[in-house]
DOBALUM-855554 format. One record per residue: z, x, y of N, C-alpha, C, O in turn. Coordinates in steps of 0.1 Angstrom, whole numbers, plus 5000, padded with zeros to 4 digits. Each point is the difference from the previous one (the first is absolute). Layout:
<recs>
ZXYZXYZXYZXY/...
</recs>
This chain:
<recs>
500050084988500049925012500050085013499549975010/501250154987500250105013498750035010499950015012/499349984977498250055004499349875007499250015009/501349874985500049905014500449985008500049875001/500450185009500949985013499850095008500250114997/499349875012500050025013500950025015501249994999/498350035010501149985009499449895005498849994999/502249915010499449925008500850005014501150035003/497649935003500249995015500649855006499149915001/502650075003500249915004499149945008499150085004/500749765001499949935008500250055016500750105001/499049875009500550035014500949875001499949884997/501450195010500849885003499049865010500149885000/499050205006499749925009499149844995500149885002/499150234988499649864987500649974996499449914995/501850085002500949894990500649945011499849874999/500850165011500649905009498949945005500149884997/498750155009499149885003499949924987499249915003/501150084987499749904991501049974999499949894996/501350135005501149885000501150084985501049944996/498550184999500250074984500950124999500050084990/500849925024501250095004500950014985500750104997/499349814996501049974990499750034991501050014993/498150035001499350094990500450145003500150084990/500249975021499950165002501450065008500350125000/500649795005501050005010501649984989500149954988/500750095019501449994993500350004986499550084992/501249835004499650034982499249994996500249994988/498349995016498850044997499450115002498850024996/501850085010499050095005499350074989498950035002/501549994986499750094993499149894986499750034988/500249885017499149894992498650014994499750024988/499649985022498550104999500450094992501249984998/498550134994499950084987499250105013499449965010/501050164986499550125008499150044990499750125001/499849824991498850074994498949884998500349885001/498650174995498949874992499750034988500150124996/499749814999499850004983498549984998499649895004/499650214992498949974997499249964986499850084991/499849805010499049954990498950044993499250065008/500449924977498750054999499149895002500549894998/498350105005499149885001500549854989500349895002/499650184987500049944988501449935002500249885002/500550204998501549965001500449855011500649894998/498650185014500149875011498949864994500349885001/498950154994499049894997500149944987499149934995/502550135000500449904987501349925002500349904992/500550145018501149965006499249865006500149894995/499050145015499149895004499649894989500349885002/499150184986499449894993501149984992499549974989/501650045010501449954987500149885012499549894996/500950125016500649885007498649874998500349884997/498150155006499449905000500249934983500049874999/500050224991500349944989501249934996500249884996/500650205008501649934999500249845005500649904995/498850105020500349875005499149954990500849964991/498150025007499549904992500649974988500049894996/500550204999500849924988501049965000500349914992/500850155016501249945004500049855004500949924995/497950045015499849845003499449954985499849884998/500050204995499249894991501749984988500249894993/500750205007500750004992501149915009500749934991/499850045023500349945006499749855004500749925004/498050074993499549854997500649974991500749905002/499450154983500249964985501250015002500449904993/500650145011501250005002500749905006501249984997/498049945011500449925006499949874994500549915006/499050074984499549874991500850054988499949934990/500650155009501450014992501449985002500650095005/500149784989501050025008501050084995501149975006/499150124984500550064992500150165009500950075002/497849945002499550125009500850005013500850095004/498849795001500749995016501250044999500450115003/500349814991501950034998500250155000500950035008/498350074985500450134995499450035015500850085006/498649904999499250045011501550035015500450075009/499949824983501450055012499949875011500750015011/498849914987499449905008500549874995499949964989/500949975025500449854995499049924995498950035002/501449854990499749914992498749915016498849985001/502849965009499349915011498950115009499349945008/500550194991499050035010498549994990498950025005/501349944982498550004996498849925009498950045002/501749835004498649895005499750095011498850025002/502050035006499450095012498650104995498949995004/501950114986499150074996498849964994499150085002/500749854993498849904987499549995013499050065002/501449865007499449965015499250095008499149975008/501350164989499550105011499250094988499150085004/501049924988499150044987498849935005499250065006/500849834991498949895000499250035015498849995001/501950045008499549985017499550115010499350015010/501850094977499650135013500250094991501050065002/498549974988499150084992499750155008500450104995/499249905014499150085004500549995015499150015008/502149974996500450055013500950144998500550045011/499750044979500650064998499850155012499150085002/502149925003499350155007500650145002499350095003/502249934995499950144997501450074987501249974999/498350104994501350034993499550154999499050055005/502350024984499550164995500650004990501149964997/497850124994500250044990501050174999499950075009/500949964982500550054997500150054991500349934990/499250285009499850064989500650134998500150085008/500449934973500150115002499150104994499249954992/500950205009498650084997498849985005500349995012/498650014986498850015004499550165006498950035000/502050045003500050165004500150124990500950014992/498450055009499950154993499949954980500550064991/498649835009500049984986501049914994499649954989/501650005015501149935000499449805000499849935010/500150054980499649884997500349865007500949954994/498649975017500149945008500649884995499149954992/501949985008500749924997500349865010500450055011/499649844989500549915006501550035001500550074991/500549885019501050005001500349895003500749944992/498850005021500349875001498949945011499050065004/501549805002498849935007500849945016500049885003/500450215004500349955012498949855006499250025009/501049914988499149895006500249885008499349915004/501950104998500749935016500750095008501050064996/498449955017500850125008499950094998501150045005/498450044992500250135000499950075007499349975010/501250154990500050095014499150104996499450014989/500650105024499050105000498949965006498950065000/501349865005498349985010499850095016499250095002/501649875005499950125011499950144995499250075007/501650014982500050114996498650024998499450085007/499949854981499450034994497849935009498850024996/501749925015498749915004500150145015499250095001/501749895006500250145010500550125003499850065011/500849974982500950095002499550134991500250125005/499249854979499450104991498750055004499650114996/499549805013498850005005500350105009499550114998/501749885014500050095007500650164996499650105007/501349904983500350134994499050094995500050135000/498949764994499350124991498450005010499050054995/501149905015498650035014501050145005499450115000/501849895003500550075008500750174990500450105006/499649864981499550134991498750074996499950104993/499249825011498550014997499849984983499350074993/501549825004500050004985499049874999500349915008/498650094983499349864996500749904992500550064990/499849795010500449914994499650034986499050074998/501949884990499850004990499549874990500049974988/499649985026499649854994499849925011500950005009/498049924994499949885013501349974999500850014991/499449925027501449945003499049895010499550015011/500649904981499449865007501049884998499849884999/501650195002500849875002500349935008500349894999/499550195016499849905011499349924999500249885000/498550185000498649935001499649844990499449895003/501650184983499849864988501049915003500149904994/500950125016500949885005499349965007499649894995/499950145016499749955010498949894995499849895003/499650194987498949914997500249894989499249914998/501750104997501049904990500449905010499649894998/501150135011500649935012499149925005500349885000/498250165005498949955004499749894990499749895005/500250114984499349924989501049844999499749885001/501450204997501349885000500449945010500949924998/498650095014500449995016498749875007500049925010/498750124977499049945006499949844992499149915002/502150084991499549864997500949915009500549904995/499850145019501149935005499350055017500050125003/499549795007500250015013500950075007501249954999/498750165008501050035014501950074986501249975001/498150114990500950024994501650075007500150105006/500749824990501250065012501250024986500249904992/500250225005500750054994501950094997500250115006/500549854988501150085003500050094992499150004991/501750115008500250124994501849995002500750005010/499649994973501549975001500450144990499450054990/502049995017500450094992501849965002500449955011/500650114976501549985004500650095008501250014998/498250105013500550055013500250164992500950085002/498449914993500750184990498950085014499249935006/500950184996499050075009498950074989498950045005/501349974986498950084992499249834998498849965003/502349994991498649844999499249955013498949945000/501950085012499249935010499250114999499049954995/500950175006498450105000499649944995499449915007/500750084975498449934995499749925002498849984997/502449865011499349905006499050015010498949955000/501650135007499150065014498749994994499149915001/500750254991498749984996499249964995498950035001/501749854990499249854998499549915008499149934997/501750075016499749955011499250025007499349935007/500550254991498550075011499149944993499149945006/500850064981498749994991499649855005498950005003/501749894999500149865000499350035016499049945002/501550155010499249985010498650045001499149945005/501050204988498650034998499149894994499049965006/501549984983499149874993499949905011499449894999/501150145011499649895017500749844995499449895000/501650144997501149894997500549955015500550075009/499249794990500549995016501250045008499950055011/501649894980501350025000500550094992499649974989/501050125011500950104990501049995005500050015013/501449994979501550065006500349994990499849914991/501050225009500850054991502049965007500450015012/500249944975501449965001500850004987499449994989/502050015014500850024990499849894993499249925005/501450054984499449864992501449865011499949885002/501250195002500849965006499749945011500749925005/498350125001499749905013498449944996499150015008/500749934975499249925002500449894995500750034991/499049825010500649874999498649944986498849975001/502050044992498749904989500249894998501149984994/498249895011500549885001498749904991499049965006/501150034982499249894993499349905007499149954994/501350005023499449925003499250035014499449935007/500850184993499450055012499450145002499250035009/501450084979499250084991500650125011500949985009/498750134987500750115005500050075017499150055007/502149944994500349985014500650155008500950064995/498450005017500850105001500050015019499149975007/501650074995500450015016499250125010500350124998/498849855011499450085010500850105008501149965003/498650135000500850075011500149935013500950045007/498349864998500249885010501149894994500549925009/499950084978501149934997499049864992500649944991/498050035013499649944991500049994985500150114993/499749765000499850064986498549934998499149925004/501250184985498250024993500149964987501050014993/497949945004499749984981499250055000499050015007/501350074976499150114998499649914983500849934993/498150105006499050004983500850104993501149994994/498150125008500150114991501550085000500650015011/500150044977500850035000499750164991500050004988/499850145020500450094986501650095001500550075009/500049894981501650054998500150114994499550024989/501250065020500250144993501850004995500750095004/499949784986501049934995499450004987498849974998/502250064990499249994988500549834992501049964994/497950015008499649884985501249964995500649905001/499850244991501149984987501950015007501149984995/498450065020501249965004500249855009501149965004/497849975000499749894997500949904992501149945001/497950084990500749974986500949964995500549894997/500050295002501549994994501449985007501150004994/498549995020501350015010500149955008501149995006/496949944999500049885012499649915000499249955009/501349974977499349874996499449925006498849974998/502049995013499749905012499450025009500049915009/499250244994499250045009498749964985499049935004/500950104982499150034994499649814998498849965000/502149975000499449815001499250015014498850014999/501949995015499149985010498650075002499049945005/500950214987498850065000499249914991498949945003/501650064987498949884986499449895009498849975003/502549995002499349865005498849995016499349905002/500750215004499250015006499050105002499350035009/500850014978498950074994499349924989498950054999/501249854992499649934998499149885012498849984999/501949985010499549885009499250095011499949955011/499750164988499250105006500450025014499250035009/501949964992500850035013500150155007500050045012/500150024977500050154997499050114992499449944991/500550175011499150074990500650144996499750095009/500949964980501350134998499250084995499249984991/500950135015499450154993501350074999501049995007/498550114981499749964986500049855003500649945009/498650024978500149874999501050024982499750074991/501549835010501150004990499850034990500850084995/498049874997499350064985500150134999499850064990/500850035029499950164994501250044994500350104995/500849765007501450034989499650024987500750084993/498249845000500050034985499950185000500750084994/498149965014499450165002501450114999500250114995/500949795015501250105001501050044991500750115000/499349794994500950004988499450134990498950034996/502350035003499550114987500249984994499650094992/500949835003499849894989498850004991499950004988/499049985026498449994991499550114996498949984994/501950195007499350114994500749954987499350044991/501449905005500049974988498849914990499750054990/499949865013498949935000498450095001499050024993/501550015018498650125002499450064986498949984994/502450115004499750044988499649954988499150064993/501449865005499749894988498449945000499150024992/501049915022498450015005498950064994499049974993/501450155014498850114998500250124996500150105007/499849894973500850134995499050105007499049995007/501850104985498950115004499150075016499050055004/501949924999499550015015500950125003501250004998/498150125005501150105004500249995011500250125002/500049825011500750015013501349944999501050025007/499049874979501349944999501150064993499650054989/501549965013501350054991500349894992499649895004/501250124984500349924991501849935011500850085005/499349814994500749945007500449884994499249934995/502450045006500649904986501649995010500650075008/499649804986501449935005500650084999500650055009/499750004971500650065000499950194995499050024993/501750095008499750104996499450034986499050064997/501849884995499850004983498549965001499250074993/500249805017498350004995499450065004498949964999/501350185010499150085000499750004988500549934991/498250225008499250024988501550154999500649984989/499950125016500750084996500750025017499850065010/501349854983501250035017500550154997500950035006/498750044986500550175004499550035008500750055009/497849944992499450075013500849975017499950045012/500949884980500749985019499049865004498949954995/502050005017499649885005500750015016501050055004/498049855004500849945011500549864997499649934991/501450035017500749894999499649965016500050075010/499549784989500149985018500049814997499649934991/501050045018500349855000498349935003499150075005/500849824992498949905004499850015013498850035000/501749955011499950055014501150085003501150014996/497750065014501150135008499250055008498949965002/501750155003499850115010501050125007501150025004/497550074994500950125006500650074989500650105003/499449874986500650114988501449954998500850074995/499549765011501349944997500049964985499249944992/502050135006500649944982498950024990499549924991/500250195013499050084991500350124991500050115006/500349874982500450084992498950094993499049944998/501050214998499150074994501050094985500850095000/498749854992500450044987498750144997498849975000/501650154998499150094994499450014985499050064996/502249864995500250004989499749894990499650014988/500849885022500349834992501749994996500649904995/500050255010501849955000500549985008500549895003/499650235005501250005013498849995010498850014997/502049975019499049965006500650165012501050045004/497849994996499850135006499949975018500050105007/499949814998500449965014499649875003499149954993/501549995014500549875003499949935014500350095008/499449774999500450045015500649844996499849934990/501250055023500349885006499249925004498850015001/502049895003498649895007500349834999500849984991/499049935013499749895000499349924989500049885000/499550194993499249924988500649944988499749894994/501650225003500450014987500149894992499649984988/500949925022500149854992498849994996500450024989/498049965007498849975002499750064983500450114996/499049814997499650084986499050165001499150035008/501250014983499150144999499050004990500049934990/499050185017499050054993499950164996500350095008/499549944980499650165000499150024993499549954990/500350135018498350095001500250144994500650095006/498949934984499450184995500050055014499649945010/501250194988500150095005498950095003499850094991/499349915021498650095006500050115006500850025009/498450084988500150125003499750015019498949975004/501350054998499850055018499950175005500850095000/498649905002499150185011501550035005500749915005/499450174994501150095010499550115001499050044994/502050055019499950105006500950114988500949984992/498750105012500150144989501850095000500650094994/499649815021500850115003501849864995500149894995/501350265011500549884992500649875004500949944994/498750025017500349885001499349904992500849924994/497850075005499449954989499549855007500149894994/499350135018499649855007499449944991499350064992/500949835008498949914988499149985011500450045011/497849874989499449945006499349924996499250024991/501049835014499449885004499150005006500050065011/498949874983498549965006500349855001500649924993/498750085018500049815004498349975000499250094998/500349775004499149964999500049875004499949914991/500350065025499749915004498749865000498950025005/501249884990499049924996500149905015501149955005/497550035002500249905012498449924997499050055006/500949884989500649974986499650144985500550054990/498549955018499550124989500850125004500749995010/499250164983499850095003500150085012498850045002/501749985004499950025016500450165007499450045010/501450024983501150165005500549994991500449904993/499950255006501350074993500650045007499750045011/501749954983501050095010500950084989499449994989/501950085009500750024990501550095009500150045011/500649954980501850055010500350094986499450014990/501950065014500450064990501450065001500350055010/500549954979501450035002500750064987499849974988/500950105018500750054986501149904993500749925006/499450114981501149864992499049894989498849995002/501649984993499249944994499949845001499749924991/500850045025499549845002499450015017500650065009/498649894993499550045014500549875008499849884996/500750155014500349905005500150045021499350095005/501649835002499950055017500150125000500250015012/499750124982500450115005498750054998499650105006/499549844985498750044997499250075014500049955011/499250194988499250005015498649984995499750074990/499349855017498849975005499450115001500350085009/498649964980499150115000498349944999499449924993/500250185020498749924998499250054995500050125003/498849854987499350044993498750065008499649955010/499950174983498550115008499749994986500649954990/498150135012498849994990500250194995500150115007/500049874982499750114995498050014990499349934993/500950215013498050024995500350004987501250044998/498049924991500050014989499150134994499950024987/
</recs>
């Protein structure tokens, strides 16, 4: 890995504060950005690329089928009462789907490219990875290791979805975290560039969802406004599992077309990791997939080691890593625990030579397709907030 790395040339402060992205590079961030670039071989970047266009397609096809099971759903992690929503938005909006990332390990120095998992509500890494990588590796003279058309495929995703509605006026809701309002933000530029008439971005706390008057939100004149379009950077499954009575008012006027949610909810089946269990079953033989089972014993050989990670989560919460299939070799806290688990075979990951031993994550943003790579990397064996943001260059083959 050593032979991949480069030096990179920060950002100018002056670019990141004109964009609003001080917080990527400033105080407990400063050291966020990765001081080096990790360089790609062609092949390498243009298979990372084509795992994510493959993956989504089968994932939705294994997530349709999943959903007409109700045996499936339950395991899925998913109440019984949110099926009509979802069957509803299955049936309706199919094809409004617009941004998630894939998550992998290997694909480097020969190291066998693995699914990990399917960020596909919310996900972060967009400002990093749509501005911030673009400007690191112009300003090392390093070439991309793969097109970065994620602005460009929102924007134009946005345009498509925007055009079946007059004078589109839109919110951008996030729960006030500052790393989530960024990627709200930059959902929002994309939404202006698509020449959306109204955009504002707000906490989900100052917006009013009213079944009979549809979603309501207050002007800086003190007026209020109703907005159509809704995209939430709030996940689905916490929805769900924790804000019932926000998840009836959305049904019901997302049904009576009051509203329109990106993601659209169907991307809770996608979230659940639950379905790399399914996946597999799906589609043997598929080597981007890991063998993945409720429980450890059905792996095919829990010696090789396993991860342990709940049905939802984030951030590397209550994520256990067994090296063995005995003891569990590191562990994190978290909010999940209550939530049933999944484990996943244990994947090899690229590290650095020296002894800290960084592992490295490749991502593969889908908007809806295929869009950028990005990838972070950290020493330990669960990657989680401490991870830093390395952006990918081209190495000559």
């Amino acid at each position: 890995m050593d032979k991949r790395l480069v030096d990179a040339t920060p950002p100018r402060d002056r670019f990141v504060s004109k964009r609003g992205l001080d917080y990527f590079t400033t105080g407990e961030n400063h050291d966020y950005l990765a001081d080096e670039i990790l360089l790609l071989l062609p092949t390498e970047a243009d298979r990372a690329m084509q795992a994510g266009n493959e993956l989504f397609d089968q994932l939705r096809q294994t997530a349709r089928r999943s959903l007409s099971d109700p045996a499936r759903l339950k395991l899925l992690g998913i109440p019984d009462w949110a099926r009509p929503l979802l069957e509803w938005s299955v049936e309706h909006e199919w094809d409004d789907y617009l941004f998630g990332r894939f998550d992998f390990a290997g694909g480097i120095d020969g190291t066998p490219l693995r699914l990990i998992e399917f960020n596909a509500d919310t996900c972060s890494l967009l400002p990093e990875t749509a501005v911030l990588q673009p400007e690191v590796l112009k300003r090392s003279g390093v070439k991309r290791a793969a097109p970065n058309t994620l602005s460009a495929d929102l924007t134009a995703a946005l345009t498509r979805i925007g055009s079946s509605r007059k004078g589109m006026k839109g919110l951008f809701a996030h729960l006030g975290y500052p790393e989530d309002a960024l990627n709200t933000q930059f959902l929002a530029d994309r939404a202006r560039d698509a020449r959306w008439k109204d955009v504002r971005v707000e906490a989900l706390p100052d917006i009013t969802f009213d079944p009979d008057n549809g979603m309501v939100a207050e002007t800086t004149s003190g007026e209020l406004t109703r907005y159509y379009y809704l995209t939430k950077y709030f996940p689905w499954d916490w929805v769900a599992l924790e804000e019932s009575a926000l998840w009836e008012m959305l049904e019901e006027m997302i049904v009576e077309q009051f509203v329109r949610v990106l993601n659209p909810v169907w991307s809770l089946l996608l979230q659940s990791k639950a379905l790399m269990v399914f996946a597999y079953q799906d589609h043997p033989g598929n080597p981007l997939l890991l063998p993945t089972a409720f429980d450890p014993a059905d792996l095919p050989d829990p010696r090789r080691g396993y991860v342990r990670k709940p049905v939802f989560g984030r951030t590397g919460q209550n994520v256990k890593v067994s090296l063995d299939g005995r003891r569990a070799d590191a562990e994190r806290p978290g909010d999940y625990g209550h939530l049933p688990f999944v484990y996943q075979e244990l994947a090899a990951f690229a590290t650095d030579a020296d002894a800290d031993k960084q592992r490295y994550q490749l991502s593969t943003f889908m908007a809806p397709r295929a869009s950028a790579l990005c990838c972070r990397r950290q020493d330990g064996l669960i990657l989680d907030d401490d991870a830093e943001f390395v952006s990918l260059g081209l190495l000559k083959s």
